[in-house]
N, C-alpha and C positions, 0 to 999 in steps of 0.2 A: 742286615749285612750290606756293605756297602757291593755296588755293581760293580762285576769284571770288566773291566774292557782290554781288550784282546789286543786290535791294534795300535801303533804309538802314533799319538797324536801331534802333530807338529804345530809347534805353540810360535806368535809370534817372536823374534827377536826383541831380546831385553826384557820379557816377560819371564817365561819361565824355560825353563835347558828342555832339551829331548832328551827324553828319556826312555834305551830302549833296552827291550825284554827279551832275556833269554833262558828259553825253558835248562829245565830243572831238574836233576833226576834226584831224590830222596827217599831215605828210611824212613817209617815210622814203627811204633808198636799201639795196639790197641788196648787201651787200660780197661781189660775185663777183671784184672787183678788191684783197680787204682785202691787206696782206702789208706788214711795216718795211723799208723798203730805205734810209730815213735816220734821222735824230734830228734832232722840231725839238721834245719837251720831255724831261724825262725818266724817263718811262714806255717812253718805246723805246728798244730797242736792236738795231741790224739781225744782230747776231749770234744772237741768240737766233733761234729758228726758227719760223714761223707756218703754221698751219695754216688756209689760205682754206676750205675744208670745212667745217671746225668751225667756224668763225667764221659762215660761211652759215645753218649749223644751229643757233646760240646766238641768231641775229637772230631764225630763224624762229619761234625759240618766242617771241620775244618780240613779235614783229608779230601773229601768234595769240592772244598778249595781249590787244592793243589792240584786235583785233578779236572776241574773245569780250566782252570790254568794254562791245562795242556804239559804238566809237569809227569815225569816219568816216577810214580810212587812205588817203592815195594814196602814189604812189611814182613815184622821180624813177628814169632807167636811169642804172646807174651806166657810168662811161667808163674806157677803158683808159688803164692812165697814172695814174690820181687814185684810189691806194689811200685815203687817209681821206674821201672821199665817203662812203659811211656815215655819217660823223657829221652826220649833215643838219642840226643843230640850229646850225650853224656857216655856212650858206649864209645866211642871212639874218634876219630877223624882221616878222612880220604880222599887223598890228593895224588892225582895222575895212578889211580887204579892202585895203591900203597897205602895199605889201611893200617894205621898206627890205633893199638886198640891201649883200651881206658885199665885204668889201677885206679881203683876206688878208694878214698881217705876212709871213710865208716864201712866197715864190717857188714852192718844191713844191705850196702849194695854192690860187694864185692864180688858176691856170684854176677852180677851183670853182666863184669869185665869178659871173662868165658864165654859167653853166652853169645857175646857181641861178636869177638871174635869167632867163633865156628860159623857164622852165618856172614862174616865176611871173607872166610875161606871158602866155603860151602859156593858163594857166590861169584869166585875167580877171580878174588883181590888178592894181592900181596901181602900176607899180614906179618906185620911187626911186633911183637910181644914187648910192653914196654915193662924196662929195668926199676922206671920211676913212677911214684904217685903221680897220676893225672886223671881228667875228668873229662877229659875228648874236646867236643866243638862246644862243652861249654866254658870253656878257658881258652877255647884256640877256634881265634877268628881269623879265613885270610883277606887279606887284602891288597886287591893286585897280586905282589908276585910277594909279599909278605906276610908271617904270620903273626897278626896280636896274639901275646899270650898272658892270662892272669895268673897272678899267684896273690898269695895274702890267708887264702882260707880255704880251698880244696887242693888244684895242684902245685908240688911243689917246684920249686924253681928249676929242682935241676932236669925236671922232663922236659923245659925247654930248648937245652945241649942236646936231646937227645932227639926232640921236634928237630931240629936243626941239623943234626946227623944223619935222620931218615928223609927229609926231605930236601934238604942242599938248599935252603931259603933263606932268608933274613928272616930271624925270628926276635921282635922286639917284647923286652918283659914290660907290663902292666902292673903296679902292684896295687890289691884292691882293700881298702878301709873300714868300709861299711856292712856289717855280717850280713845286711839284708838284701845285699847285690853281692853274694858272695861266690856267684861264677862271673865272669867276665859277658856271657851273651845275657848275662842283666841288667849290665849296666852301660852296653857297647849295639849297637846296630849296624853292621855293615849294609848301607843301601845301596852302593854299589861298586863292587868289587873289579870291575874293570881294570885294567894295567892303564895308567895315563889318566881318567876319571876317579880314583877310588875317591871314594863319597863315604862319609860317615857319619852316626848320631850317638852321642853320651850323655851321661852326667855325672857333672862333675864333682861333685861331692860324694862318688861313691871313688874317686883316687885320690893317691897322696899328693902330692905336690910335684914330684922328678917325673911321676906317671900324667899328670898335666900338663907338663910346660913337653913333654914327646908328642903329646896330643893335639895341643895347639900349636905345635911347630909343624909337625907333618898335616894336619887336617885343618888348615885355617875357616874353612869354611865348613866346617862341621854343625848338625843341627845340635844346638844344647838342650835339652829337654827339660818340662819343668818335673819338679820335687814332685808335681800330685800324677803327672805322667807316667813316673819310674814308679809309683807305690802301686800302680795293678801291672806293673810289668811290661810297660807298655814297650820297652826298648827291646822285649825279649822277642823279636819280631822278624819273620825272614821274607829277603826280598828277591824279587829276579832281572834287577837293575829298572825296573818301571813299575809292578806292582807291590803291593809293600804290605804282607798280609800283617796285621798289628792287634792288640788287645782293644775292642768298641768303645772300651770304656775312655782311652786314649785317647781326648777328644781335641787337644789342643797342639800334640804330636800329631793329627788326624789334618789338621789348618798345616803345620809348619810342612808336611810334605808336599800336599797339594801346593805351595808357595813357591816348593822347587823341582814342582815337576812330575812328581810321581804320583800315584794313583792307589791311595791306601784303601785296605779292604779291613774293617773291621771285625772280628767273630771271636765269642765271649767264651773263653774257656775259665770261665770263674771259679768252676769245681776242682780243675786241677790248679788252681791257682793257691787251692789249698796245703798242696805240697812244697808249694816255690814255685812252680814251673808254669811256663806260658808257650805261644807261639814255638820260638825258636826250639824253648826245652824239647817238642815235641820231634821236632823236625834236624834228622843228620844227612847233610847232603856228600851224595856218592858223586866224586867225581872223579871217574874213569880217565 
C-alpha cells in the first residue's frame, strides 16, 4: 500500500497544484455477510466462489486507511441476509446534516434502504424518505456546491427533482451507457470537491454523448482514465482533496494523480470487487 502522508506538500510553481486535505467523517459497513448468491450487474457471478474472510480483511485495511487518515469513521452492523450492505455508499446521501435515504431498483437490496435510514435518524440526521428509485452517493456525486447525478441503470431520473428539492442545489443529470459502470461513483471520481477548485476524473465511454459535452464543458481539466483503469474500478475511489484512496491495481490512474498533485494510496479490495463495488462503494460520507 502506497504511504500516507499527512501533511500538504508545497510543490514547486508550474509543477504540480497544492493540494490540500481535509478530514473526513464516513460510514461504512463491515462485509461479515459479503458472498454473490445473485446477479443484479455484471461484476457477479454466483458461480464463481467468495471468500467472506478475505473480503473482511480487504475492508479492514482499508477502514485503517480512513482512519490513519485521521478521517472521522462510524459504522453501520451489517444484517444477515443483505450481502452488498458493505457498499454503504449506496444507503443514501448527506449533505449539511439532511440524509436523503436510498430506494433500491432490485428487491434483493431493498431492505438496505431502511436500514440506512434508522441509523441515520438514530444518529441526529434529518432524514428524508425518498418518493423515487435511487441508489444514494452511488449516483449522486457533489461537486462544489453541485450534485452529479446518474441515471441510465439504477436511479431513476426523477430522484433527481427530488435531490434538488431537499437539497436547494444544482443538480445536473449524467446519463450512463455502459452496464459495467452502472452507478455513477464508477465511472466518475470526485478528487476534489472544493467550491472554485472542483477537480474531477471519468471515463468516457461509460456516457452518452449530451452527458460528455456537460463534462467537458464544466471539467476541462478533468483526468480521463484509461479503459484497463475503469475495469477494476479504479475510478470507484474517495478523496479528501489531497489523498486519493484508489484500487492498487490502478496503476496508471496511480501516475496521472501524482502528475496533478495528489497523493494516491492504493489498497486491493479484489474480493469485493466481486460484487461491482470498490473503494468509493464502500465508503458514505456524512456531512453534517
Amino acid at each position: 500500500m502506497t504511504d500516507i502522508v499527512d501533511d500538504t506538500i508545497t510543490q514547486p510553481a508550474g509543477i504540480r497544484p497544492i493540494r490540500t486535505a481535509t478530514t473526513r467523517s464516513v460510514l461504512m459497513c463491515r462485509p461479515d455477510f459479503f458472498t454473490v448468491v445473485y446477479r443484479i450487474n455484471p461484476w457477479m457471478d454466483p458461480a464463481l466462489p467468495t471468500d467472506t474472510s478475505l473480503a473482511v480483511q480487504q475492508w479492514s485495511v482499508l477502514h485503517q486507511t480512513y482512519l490513519d487518515l485521521g478521517f472521522d469513521v462510524h459504522l453501520i452492523d451489517p444484517i444477515p441476509g443483505l450481502p452488498d450492505m458493505v457498499y454503504a455508499a449506496n444507503g443514501g446521501m448527506v449533505i449539511d446534516g439532511i440524509a436523503y435515504g436510498a430506494s433500491f431498483t432490485h428487491p434483493e437490496r431493498q431492505p438496505e434502504g431502511p436500514a440506512y435510514m434508522d441509523w441515520f435518524g438514530e444518529n441526529g440526521l434529518d432524514v428524508r424518505v425518498p418518493e423515487q428509485i435511487n441508489e444514494g452517493e452511488g449516483d449522486f456525486l457533489l461537486v462544489g456546491d453541485t450534485i452529479l447525478a446518474g441515471t441510465g441503470f439504477r436511479s431513476d431520473s426523477l430522484s433527481h427533482g427530488e435531490l434538488a428539492a431537499v437539497y436547494g442545489r444544482e443538480v445536473v443529470t449524467l446519463r450512463l451507457v455502459n452496464p459495467s459502470f452502472y452507478h455513477l461513483d464508477t465511472a466518475l471520481a470526485v478528487l476534489d470537491s472544493t467550491a472554485g477548485q472542483e477537480h474531477i476524473a471519468y471515463l468516457p465511454s461509460a456516457f452518452d454523448e449530451p452527458s460528455l459535452a456537460i463534462l467537458r464543458s464544466r471539467y476541462p481539466d478533468a483526468v480521463i482514465v484509461t479503459e484497463t483503469d475503469a475495469a477494476v474500478l479504479g475510478l470507484n475511489s474517495f478523496s479528501d482533496g489531497r489523498n486519493v484512496v484508489i484500487a492498487s491495481r490502478a496503476v496508471d490512474f496511480e501516475r496521472q494523480l501524482r502528475e496533478h498533485g495528489y497523493n494516491p494510496i492504493g489498497v486491493d479490495l479484489s474480493e469485493l470487487l466481486l460484487g461491482g463495488g470498490g473503494v468509493k462503494c464502500c465508503t458514505l460520507e456524512l456531512r453534517r
